[in-house]
C-alpha positions as CSV (number, residue, x, y, z in Angstrom):
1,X,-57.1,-90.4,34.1
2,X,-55.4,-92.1,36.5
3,X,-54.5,-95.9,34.6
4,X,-51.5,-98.6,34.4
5,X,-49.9,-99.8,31.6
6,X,-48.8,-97.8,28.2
7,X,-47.1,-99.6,24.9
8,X,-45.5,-98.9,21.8
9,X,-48.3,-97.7,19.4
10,X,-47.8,-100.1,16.5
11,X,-44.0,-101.1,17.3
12,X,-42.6,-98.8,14.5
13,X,-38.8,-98.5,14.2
14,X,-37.8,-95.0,16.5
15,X,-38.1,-91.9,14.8
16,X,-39.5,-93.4,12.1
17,X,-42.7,-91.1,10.6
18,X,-46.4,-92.3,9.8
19,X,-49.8,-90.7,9.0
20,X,-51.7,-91.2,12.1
21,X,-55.0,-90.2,13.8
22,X,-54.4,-88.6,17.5
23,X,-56.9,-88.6,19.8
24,X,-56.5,-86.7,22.9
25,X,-58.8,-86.7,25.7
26,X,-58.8,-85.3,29.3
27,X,-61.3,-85.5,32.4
28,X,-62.5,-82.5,33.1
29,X,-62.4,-80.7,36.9
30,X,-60.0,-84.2,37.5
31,X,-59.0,-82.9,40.9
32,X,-62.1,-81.6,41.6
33,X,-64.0,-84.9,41.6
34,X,-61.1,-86.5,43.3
35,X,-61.1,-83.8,46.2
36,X,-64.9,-84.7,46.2
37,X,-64.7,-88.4,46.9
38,X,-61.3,-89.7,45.4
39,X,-62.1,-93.8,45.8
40,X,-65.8,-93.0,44.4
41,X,-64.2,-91.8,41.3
42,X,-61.6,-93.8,41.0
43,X,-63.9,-96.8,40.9
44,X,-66.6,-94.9,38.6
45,X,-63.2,-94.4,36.1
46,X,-62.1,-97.9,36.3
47,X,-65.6,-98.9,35.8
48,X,-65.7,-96.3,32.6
49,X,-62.6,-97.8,31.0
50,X,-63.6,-101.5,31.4
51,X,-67.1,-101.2,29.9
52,X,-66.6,-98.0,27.6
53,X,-63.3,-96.5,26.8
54,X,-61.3,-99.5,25.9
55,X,-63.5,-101.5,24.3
56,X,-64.2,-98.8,22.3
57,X,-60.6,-98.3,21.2
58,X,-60.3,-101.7,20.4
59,X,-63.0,-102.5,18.3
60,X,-62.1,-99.5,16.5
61,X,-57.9,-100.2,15.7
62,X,-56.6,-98.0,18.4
63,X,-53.8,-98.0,20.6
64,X,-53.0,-96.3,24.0
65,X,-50.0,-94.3,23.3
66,X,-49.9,-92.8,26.7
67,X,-51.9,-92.7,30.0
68,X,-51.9,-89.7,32.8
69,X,-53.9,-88.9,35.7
70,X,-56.6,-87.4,33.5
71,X,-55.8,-87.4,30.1
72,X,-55.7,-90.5,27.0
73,X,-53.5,-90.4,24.2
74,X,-54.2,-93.1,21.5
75,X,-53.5,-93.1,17.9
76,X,-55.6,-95.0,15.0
77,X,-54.6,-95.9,11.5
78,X,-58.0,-94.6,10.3
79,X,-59.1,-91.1,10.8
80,X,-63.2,-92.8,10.4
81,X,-61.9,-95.1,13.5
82,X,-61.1,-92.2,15.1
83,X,-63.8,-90.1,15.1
84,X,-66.1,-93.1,15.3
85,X,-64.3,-93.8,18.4
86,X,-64.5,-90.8,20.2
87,X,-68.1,-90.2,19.1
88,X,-69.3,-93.7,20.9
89,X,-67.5,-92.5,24.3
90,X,-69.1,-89.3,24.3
91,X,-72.1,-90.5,23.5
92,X,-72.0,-93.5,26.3
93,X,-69.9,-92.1,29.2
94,X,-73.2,-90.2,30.7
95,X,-75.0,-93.1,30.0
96,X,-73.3,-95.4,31.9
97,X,-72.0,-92.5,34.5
98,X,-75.7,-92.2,35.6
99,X,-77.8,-88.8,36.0
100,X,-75.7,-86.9,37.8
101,X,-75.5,-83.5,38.9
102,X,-72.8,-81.4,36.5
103,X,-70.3,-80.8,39.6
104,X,-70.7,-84.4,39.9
105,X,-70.6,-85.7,36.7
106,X,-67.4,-87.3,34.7
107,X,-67.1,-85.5,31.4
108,X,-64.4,-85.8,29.1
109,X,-63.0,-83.2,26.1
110,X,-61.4,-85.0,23.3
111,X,-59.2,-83.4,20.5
112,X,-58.7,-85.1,17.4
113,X,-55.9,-84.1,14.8
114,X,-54.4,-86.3,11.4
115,X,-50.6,-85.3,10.8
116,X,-46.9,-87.2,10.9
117,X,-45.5,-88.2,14.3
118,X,-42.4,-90.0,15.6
119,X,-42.9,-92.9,18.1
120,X,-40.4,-93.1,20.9
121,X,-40.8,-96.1,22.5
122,X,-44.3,-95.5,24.8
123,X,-43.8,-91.6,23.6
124,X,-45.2,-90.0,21.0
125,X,-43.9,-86.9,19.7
126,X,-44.6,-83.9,16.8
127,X,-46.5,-81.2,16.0
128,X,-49.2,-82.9,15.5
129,X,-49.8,-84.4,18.9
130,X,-49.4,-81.2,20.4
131,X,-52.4,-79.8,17.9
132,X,-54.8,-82.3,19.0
133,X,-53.8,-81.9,22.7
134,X,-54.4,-78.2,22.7
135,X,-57.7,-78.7,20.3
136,X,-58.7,-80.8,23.3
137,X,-58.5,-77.8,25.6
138,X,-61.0,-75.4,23.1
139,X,-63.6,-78.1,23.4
140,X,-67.0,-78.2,25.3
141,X,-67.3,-81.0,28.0
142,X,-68.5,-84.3,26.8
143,X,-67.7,-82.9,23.0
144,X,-65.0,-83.4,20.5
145,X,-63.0,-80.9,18.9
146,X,-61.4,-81.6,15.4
147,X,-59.2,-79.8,13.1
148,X,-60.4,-78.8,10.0
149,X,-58.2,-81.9,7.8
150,X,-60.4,-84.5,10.1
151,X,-63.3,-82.2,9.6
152,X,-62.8,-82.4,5.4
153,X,-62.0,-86.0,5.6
154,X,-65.4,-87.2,7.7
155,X,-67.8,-84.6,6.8
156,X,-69.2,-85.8,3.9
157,X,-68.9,-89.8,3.9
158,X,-70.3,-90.0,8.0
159,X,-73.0,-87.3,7.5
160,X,-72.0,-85.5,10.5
161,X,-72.7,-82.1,11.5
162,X,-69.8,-79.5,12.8
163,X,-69.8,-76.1,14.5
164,X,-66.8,-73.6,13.2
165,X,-64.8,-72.0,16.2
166,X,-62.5,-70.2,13.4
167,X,-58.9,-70.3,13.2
168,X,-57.7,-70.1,17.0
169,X,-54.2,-69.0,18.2
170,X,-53.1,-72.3,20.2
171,X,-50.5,-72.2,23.1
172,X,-47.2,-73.0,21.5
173,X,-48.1,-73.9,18.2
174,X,-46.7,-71.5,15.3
175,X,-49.6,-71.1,13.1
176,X,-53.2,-70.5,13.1
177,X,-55.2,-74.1,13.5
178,X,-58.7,-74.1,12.0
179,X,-61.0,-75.7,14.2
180,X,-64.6,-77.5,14.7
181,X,-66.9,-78.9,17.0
182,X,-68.3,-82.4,16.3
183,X,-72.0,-83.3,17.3
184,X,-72.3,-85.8,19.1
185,X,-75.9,-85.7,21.4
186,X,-76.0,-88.2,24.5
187,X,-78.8,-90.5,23.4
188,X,-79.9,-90.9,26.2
189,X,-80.1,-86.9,27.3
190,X,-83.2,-84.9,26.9
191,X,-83.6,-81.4,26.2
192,X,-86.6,-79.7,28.5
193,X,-89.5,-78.9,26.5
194,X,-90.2,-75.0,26.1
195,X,-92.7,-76.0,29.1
196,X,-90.2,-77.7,31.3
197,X,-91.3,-80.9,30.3
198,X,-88.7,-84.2,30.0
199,X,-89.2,-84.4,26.7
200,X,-86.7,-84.3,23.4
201,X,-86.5,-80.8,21.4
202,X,-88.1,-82.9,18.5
203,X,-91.6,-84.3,20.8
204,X,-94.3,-86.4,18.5
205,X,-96.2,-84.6,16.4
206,X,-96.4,-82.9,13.2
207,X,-93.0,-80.8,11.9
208,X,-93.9,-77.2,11.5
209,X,-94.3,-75.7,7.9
210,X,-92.4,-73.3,6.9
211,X,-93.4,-69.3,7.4
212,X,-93.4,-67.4,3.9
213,X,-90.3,-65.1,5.2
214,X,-86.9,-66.2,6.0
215,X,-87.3,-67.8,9.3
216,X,-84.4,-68.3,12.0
217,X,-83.5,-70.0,15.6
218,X,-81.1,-68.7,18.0
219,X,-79.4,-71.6,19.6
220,X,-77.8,-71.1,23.4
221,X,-74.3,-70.6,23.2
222,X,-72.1,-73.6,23.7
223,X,-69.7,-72.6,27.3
224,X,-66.6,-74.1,26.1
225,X,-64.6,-72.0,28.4
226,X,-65.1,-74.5,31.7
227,X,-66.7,-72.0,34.4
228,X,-70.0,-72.1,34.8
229,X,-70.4,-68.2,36.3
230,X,-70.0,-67.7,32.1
231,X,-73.2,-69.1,31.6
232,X,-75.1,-66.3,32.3
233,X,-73.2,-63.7,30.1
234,X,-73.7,-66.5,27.5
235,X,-77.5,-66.9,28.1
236,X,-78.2,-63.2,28.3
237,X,-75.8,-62.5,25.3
238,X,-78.3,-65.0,22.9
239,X,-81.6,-63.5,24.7
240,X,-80.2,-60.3,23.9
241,X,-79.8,-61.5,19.9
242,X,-83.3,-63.0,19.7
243,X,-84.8,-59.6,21.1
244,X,-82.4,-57.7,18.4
245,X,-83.6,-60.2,15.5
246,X,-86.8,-60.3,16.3
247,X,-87.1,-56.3,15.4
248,X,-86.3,-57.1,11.7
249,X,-89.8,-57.0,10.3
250,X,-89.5,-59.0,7.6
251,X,-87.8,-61.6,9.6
252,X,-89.6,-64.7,11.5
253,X,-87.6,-65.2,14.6
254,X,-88.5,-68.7,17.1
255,X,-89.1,-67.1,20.8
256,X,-86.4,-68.1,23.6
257,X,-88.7,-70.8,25.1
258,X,-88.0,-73.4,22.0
259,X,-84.6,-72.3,21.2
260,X,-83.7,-72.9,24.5
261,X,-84.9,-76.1,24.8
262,X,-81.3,-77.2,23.0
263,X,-79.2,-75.7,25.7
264,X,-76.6,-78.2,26.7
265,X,-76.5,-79.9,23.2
266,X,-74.8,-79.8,20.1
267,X,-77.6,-80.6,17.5
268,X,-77.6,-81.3,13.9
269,X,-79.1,-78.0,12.7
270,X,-80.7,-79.8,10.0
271,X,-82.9,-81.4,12.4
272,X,-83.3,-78.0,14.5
273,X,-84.7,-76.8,11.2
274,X,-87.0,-79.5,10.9
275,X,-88.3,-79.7,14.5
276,X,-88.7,-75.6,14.9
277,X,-89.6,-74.9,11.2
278,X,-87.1,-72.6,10.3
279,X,-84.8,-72.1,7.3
280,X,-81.8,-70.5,9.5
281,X,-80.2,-71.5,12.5
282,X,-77.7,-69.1,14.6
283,X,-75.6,-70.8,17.0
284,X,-72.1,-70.2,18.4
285,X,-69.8,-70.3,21.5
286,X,-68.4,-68.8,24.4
287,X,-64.7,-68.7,25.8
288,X,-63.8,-67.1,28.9
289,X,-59.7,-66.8,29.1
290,X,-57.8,-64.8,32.3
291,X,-59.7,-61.5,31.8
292,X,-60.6,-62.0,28.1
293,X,-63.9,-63.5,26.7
294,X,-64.3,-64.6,22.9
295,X,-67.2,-65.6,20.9
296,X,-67.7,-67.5,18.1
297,X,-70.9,-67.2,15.8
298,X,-72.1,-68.6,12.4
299,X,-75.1,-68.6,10.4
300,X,-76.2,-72.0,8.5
301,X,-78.7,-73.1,6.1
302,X,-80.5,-75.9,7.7
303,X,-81.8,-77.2,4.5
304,X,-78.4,-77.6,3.7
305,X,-76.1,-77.6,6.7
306,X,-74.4,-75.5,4.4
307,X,-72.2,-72.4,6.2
308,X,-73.6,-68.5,5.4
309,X,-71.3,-66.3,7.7
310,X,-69.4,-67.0,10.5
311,X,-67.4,-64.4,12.4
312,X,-65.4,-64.2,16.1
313,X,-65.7,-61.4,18.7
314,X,-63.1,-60.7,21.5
315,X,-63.1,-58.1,24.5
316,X,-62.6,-57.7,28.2
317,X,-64.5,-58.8,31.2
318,X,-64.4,-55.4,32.5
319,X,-67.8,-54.9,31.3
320,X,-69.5,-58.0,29.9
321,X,-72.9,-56.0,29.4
322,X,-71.2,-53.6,27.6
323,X,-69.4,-56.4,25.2
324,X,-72.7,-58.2,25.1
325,X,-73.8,-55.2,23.7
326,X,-71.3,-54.4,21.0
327,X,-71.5,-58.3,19.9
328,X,-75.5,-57.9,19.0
329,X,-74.9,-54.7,17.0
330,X,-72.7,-57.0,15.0
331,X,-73.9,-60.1,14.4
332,X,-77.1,-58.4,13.8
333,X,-75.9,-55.9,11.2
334,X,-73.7,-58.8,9.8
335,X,-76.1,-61.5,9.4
336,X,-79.2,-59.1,8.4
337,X,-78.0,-58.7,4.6
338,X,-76.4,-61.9,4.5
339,X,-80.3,-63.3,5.1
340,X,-81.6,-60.7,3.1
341,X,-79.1,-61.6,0.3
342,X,-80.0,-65.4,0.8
343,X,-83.7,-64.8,0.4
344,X,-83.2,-63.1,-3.0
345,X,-81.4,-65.6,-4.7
346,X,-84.1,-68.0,-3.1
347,X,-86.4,-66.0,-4.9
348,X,-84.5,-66.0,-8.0
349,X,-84.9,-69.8,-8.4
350,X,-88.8,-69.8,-8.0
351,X,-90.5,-69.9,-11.5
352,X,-92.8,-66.4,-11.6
353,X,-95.7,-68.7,-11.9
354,X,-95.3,-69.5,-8.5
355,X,-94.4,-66.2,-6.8
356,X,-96.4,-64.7,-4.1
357,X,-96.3,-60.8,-3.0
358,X,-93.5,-61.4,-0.6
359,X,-91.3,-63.5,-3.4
360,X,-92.2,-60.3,-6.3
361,X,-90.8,-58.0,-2.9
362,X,-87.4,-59.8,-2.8
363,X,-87.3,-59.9,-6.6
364,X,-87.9,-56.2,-6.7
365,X,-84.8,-55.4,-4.1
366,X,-82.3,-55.5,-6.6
367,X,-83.4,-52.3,-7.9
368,X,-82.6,-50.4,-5.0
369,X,-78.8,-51.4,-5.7
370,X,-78.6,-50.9,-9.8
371,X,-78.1,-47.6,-12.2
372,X,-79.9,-49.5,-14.5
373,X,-83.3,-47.8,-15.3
374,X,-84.5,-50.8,-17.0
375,X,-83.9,-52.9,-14.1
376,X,-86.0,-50.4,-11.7
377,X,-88.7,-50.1,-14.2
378,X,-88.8,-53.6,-14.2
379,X,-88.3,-54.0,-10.4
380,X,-91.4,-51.7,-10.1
381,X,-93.6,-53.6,-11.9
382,X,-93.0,-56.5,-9.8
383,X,-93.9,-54.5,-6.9
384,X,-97.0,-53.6,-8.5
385,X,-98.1,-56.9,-8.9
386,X,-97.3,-57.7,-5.5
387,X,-99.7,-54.6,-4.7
388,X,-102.6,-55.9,-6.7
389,X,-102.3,-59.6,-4.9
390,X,-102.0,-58.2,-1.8
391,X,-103.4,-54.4,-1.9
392,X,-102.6,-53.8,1.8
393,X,-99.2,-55.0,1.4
394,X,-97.1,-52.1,3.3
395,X,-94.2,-52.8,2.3
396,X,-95.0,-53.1,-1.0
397,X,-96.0,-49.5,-0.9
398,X,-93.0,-48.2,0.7
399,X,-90.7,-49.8,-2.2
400,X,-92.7,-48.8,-4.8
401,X,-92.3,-44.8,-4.0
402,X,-88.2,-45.5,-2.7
403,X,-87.8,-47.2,-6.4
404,X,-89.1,-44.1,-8.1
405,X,-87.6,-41.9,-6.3
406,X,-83.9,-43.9,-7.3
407,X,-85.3,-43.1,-10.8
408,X,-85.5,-39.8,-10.4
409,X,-82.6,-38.9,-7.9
410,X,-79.8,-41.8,-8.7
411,X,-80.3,-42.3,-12.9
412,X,-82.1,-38.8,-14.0
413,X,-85.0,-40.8,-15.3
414,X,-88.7,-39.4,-14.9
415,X,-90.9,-41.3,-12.3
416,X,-93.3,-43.8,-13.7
417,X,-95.8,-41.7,-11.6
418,X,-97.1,-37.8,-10.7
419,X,-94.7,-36.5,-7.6
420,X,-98.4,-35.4,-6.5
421,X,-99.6,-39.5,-6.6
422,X,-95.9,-40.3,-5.1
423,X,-96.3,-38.5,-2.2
424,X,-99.7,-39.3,-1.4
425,X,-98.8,-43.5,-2.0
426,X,-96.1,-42.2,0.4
427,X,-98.2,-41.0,3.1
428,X,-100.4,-44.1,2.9
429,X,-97.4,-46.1,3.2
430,X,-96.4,-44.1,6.6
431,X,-100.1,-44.5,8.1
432,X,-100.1,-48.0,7.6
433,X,-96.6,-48.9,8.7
434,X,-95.8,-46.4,11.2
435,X,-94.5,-49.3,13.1
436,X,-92.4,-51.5,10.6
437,X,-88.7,-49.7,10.2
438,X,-88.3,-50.5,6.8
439,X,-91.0,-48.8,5.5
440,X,-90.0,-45.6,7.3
441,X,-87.0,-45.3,5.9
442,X,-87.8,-45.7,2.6
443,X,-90.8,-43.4,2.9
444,X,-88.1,-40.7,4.7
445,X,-86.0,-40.8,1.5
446,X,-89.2,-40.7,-0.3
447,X,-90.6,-37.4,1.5
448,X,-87.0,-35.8,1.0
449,X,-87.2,-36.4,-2.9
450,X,-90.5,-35.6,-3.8
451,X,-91.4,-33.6,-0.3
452,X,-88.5,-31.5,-0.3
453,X,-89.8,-31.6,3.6
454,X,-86.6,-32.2,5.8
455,X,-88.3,-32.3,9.1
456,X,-90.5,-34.8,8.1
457,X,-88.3,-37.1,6.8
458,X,-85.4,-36.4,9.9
459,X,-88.8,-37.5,11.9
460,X,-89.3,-40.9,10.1
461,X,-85.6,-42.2,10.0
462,X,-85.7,-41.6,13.3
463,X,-88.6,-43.5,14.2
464,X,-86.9,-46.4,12.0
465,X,-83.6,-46.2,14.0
466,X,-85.4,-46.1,17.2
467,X,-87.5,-49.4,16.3
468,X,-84.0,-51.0,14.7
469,X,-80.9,-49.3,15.2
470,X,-78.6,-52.2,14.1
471,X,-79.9,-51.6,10.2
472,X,-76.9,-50.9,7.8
473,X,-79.8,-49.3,5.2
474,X,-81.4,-47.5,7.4
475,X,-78.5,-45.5,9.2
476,X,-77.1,-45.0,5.5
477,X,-80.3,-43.1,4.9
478,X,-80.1,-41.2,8.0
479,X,-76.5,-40.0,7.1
480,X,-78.0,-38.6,4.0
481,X,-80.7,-37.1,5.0
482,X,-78.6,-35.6,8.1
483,X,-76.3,-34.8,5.6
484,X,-78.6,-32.5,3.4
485,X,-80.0,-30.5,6.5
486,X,-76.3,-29.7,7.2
487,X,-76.1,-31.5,10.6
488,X,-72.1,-32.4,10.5
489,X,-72.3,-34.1,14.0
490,X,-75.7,-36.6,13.5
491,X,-73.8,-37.3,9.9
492,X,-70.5,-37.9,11.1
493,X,-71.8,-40.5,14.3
494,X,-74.2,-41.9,11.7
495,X,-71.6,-42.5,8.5
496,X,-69.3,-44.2,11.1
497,X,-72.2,-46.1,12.9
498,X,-72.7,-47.2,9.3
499,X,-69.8,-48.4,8.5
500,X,-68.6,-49.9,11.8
501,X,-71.4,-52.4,11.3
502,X,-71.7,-53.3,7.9
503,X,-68.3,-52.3,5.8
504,X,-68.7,-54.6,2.6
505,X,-71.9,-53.6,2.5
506,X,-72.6,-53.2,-1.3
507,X,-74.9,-49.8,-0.6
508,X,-71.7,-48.5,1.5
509,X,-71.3,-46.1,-1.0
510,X,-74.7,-44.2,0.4
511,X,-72.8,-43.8,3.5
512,X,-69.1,-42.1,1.3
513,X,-72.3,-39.7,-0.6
514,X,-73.6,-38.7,2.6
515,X,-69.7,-37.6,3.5
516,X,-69.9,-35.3,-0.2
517,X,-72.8,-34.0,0.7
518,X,-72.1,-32.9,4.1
519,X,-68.8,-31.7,2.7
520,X,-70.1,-29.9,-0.1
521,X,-72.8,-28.3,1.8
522,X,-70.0,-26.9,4.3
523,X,-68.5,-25.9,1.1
524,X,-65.5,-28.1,2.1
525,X,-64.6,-28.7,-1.5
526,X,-61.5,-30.6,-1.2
527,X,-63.3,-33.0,1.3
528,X,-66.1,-33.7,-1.0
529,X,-63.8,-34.6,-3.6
530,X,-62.1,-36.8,-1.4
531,X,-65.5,-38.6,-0.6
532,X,-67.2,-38.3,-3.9
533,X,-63.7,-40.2,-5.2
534,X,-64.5,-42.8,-2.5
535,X,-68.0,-43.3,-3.6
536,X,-67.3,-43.9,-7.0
537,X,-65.2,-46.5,-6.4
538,X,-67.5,-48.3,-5.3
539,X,-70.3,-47.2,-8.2
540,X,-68.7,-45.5,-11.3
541,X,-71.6,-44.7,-12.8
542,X,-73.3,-43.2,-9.7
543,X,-74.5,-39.8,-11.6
544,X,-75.2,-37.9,-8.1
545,X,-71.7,-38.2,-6.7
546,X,-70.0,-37.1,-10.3
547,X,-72.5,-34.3,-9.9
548,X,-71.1,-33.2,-6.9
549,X,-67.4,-33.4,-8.2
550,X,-68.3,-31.6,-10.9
551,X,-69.5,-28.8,-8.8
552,X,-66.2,-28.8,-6.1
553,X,-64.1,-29.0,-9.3
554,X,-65.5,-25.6,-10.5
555,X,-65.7,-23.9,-7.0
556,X,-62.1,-24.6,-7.2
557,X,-61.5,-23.1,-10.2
558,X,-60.2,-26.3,-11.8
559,X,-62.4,-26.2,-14.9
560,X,-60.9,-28.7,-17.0
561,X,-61.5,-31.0,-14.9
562,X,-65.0,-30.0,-14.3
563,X,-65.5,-30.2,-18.0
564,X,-63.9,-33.9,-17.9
565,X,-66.3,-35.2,-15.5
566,X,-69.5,-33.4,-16.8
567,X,-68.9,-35.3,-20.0
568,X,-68.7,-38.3,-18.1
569,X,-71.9,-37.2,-16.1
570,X,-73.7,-36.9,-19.6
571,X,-72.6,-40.3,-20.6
572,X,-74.3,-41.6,-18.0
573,X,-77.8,-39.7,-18.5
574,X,-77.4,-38.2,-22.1
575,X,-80.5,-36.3,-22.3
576,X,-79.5,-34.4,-18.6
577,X,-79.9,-30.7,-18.6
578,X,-79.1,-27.5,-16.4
579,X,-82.7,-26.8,-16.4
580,X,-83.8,-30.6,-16.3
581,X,-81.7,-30.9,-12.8
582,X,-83.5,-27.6,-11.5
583,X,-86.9,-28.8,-12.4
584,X,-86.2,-32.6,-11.1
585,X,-87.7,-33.0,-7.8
586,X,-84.4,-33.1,-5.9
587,X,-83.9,-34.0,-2.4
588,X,-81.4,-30.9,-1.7
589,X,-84.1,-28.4,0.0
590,X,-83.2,-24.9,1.0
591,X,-79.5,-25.5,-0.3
592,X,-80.7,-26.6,-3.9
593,X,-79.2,-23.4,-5.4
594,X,-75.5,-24.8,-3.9
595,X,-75.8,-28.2,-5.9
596,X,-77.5,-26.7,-9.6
C-alpha cells in the first residue's frame, strides 16, 4: 500500500523485547490494479485508509510500524484488539470498495502472529514478524490467517469460528507454524441461492430438521493459492467428493446446489449446520505453489464446532484429475469411519427408551469388532429389535446374518440360528438390498460361512466395490474372500487398496488374515506366519489367525511350538474340538481339508 509517514511503535528503548500482536497485511494483485488504472486506485486506497483502515487501528490501540507499496505492519498490545481489528477491515473494505468485479476489486490478506520482537527505531524485527508476514501469504483474499497461539487465545472468549490449514512449512522460518483461517463474512456479501437468487445461504424460513442418519455438507474449497484457473480443479475436486459421499448408504449427503451456495465465504459451520440441517460439515482449501498443489481438509461437528479429522494432501499439476482422484479415495475412506465412529458413540448416549431401528443398528456395530460372544449375542438382539420395528429394515437383515456368522467363524460359538434359516434371512437380505453396498458385503461373508459358495459371494463383494470402492470394510472382505479362492493377485491389489486408504483402521487386522490365508493356502508357511504374527497384534485373542499359526507351525515341523499356540487357541474357545472345527460351517470351501 503505497502511504507516508511510519513511527516508533510505542517508543520502547532499542532492542528492548515486548509481547506484542503483529498484524500484517498486503493488497492483493497491487501491481495489477495499478497497471489497470494507477490514480483510480490510488484514490480508492487513500479513500480506504481515511475511512476504514486507520480508524480502525486507532480505536483499537494499534500502531503503524511500517508502510510499503502494498503491505501494513502494525502492532497492538492486545491480541483481542488485534483480531478485532483485522476482522472490522475485512469485513468493511468491500463495503465501502463497492461491487466490483474480482479483477477489479481491492482485497487485502492479513496475518496475525503474538511473539517477542525488537523495535528499531520505525523497524521492527524477530521471528515473530516474519511468522505473521508469511502467515499473511497462506491466506485467502479478504481473510485473515492466524497462528494457532492467537487462535487459542481468541477462540473461546470472541466465539469465533476457524478453518485448520495444518502445520505449514513457511519460507525461511525453522519450524513447522500451525495455522488457521479466521471467519470473517462481508456483511454486506450474499451467497446465490441454490436457484441463482440474491439471497443469503440462510433465506427466511423454517431451519431444516435433522435426518435420522448422520447428515453432512460439502463446502467449496477456499482458493487460497491467488490464481483463479485453480478454481476449477477446486470446484470439481468438491463435486467429485459429494458424488463419492453421496454413495455411502447410510449417509445423508446435501446436493451441490446448496453447498454451493457458500462459495466465496468462510462461514461459521455452526450456522451451515443450522441453515442446511446437517450434523457434519466438510470444508477445506486449495493451494497451488510452482508446479505443486496442496489441499487442506477437515471434518467438524457443527453442533459443536468441535474438530473430527483433518488431514493435508500434496501432488503435482501434471495431472490434476488424476490427484483429484487420489484425494477423494482418501478423504472418503478417512472420514467414513470417523462418521461411522461418531454416530456410535451418538448412539451410546441415547437412553434405550428412546432408540429407533437405525439408533439399535449403530448400537449393534460394535459387535462386528469384539471376540466377546456376549457382546455379539447381545449386539444381535438389538438388531432383532430393530427388525421387529421396522420388519423391512435391510440392513438390519444383513447385520443380523454377518453377526452370526462372527459367532461361528471369529469366537467358535454356535449361531443363535439354523445355517438353513441363515442363509435363507441371507438371501432376503440380498433381494432386497441388491443396491445398498453394505449389505452386500456383509451378505458375501455371510454366503462364504454358511454357503460354502465362493462364486456367489466373489459376485456380491463385487457388486459392493462397484457401488463404493472407497469402503475400508468392504475391500477387507473382498481380500478375504479373494483370499480363500486362492486368487494371489485380486488379494494382494485388494489388502494394499485396503490399507492405503484406511491404515488405523481398527478391523485392519481382516486385511493382515486375508495375507495368512492367502499364504497358507499357497502353502507359503513362513509367510503366513509372518502375517498371522501381524494380525494378532492387532487382536490377541483372534482364534482364526492362531488357527492358522498353529497349522504352519506343524507343516514346518516345529511342534512345540504348534503345541504352545494350540493351548493358547483353547484358552480362547475351551470347548473347541478337531471334530467341532470340521463340523462348524467354515468359510474355507474346496481347501477345508488344508486348514482342519
Amino acid at each position: 500500500m503505497s502511504v507516508s509517514g511510519t513511527s516508533n511503535p510505542t517508543g520502547r528503548t532499542q532492542d528492548r523485547r515486548k509481547l506484542i500482536a503483529i498484524v500484517y497485511a498486503d493488497m492483493v494483485g497491487y501491481s495489477r490494479l495499478i497497471g489497470q488504472d494507477d490514480q483510480g486506485t490510488l484514490n480508492r486506497l487513500r479513500a480506504l485508509r481515511r475511512d476504514v483502515i486507520d480508524p480502525a487501528i486507532e480505536d483499537r490501540g494499534g500502531t503503524i510500524v511500517q508502510t510499503g507499496g502494498d503491505s501494513l505492519l502494525i502492532v497492538f498490545d492486545s491480541i483481542d484488539g488485534a483480531v478485532r481489528c483485522a476482522m472490522h477491515v475485512q469485513q468493511q473494505v468491500p463495503v465501502h470498495d463497492g461491487n466490483r468485479s474480482p479483477d477489479h476489486a481491492i482485497r487485502f490478506r492479513v496475518g496475525i502472529n503474538i511473539g517477542d520482537a525488537i523495535a528499531d527505531g520505525s523497524d521492527l524485527h524477530g521471528d515473530s514478524v516474519n511468522v505473521a508476514a508469511r502467515l499473511q501469504t497462506e491466506c485467502p483474499p479478504g481473510q485473515i490467517c492466524v497462528s494457532r497461539s492467537v487462535r487459542d487465545h481468541v477462540h473461546g472468549r470472541l466465539g469465533l469460528s476457524f478453518q485448520s490449514l495444518g502445520s505449514l512449512t513457511l519460507k525461511n522460518i525453522a519450524h513447522p507454524v500451525e495455522a488457521f483461517i479466521l471467519c470473517c463474512n462481508p456483511p454486506s456479501i450474499t451467497a446465490p441461492s441454490a436457484a441463482g437468487a440474491g439471497l443469503t445461504a440462510n433465506a427466511a424460513g423454517p431451519a431444516p430438521a435433522l435426518p435420522d442418519e448422520p447428515s453432512l455438507a460439502v463446502l467449496p474449497c477456499q482458493n487460497i493459492s491467488g490464481d483463479p484457473e485453480q478454481e476449477y480443479f477446486a470446484d470439481g475436486m468438491v463435486e467429485e467428493l459429494i458424488t463419492a459421499l453421496s454413495r455411502v448408504p447410510w449417509l445423508f449427503v446435501i446436493s451441490r446446489n446448496s453447498s454451493f451456495a457458500y462459495k466465496g465465504r468462510l462461514p461459521d459451520v455452526r450456522r451451515v449446520g443450522q441453515e442446511l440441517g446437517v450434523r457434519y460439515v466438510l470444508e477445506g482449501s486449495v493451494r497451488k505453489a510452482a508446479n505443486r498443489i496442496r489441499i487442506t481438509g477437515q471434518l467438524i461437528d457443527a453442533s459443536t464446532g468441535s474438530h473430527i479429522w483433518a488431514d493435508r494432501f500434496e501432488g503435482e499439476l501434471a495431472d490434476v484429475f488424476d490427484l483429484q482422484d487420489q484425494v477423494t479415495m482418501g478423504v472418503v475412506a478417512a472420514i467414513e469411519p470417523k462418521l461411522r465412529s461418531m454416530e456410535i458413540e451418538r448412539a451410546r448416549r441415547k437412553p434405550t427408551s428412546s432408540l429407533r431401528a437405525y439408533d439399535l443398528i449403530l448400537r449393534a456395530l460394535p459387535g462386528l469388532y469384539t471376540l466377546d460372544a456376549d457382546v455379539i449375542a447381545e449386539a444381535i438382539k438389538a438388531v432383532d429389535h430393530a427388525i421387529q420395528l421396522d420388519p423391512e429394515y435391510t440392513r438390519a437383515l444383513a447385520l443380523k446374518v454377518r453377526l452370526q456368522a462372527r459367532q461361528v467363524y471369529t469366537v467358535g460359538a454356535s449361531p443363535q440360528e439354523s445355517p438353513a434359516e441363515i442363509l435363507r434371512l441371507t438371501r432376503l437380505a440380498i433381494e432386497k438390498g441388491r443396491d445398498d453396498p453394505e449389505v452386500l458385503w456383509m451378505t458375501a461373508f455371510v454366503m462364504l460361512t454358511f454357503g460354502r459358495d465362493l462364486e456367489s459371494a466373489t459376485a456380491l463383494i463385487d457388486r459392493s466395490l462397484s457401488i463404493n470402492p472407497h469402503c475400508a470394510e468392504a475391500l477387507a472382505h473382498a481380500a478375504m474372500i479373494y483370499a480363500f479362492g486362492g486368487d494371489h493377485a485380486a488379494t494382494i491389489s485388494l489388502t494394499d487398496r485396503a490399507l492405503r486408504l484406511n491404515p488405523l483402521s481398527r478391523s485392519v487386522y481382516n486385511v493382515y488374515f486375508a495375507r495368512s490365508v492367502l499364504a497358507l493356502v499357497e502353502q507359503d508357511y513362513a509367510g503366513c506366519l509372518d502375517w498371522t504374527e501381524r494380525t494378532l497384534r492387532e487382536l490377541p485373542q483372534f482364534a482364526p489367525a492362531l488357527r492358522y499359526r498353529a497349522a504352519s507351525l506343524g507343516h514346518l515341523g516345529r511342534q512345540d511350538q504348534a503345541r504352545d499356540v494350540l493351548r493358547k487357541l483353547l484358552a480362547v474357545n475351551p470347548g473347541l474340538s478337531l471334530d467341532g472345527i470340521r463340523s462348524t460351517p467354515s468359510p474355507l470351501g474346496a481347501k477345508s481339508e488344508v486348514f482342519a
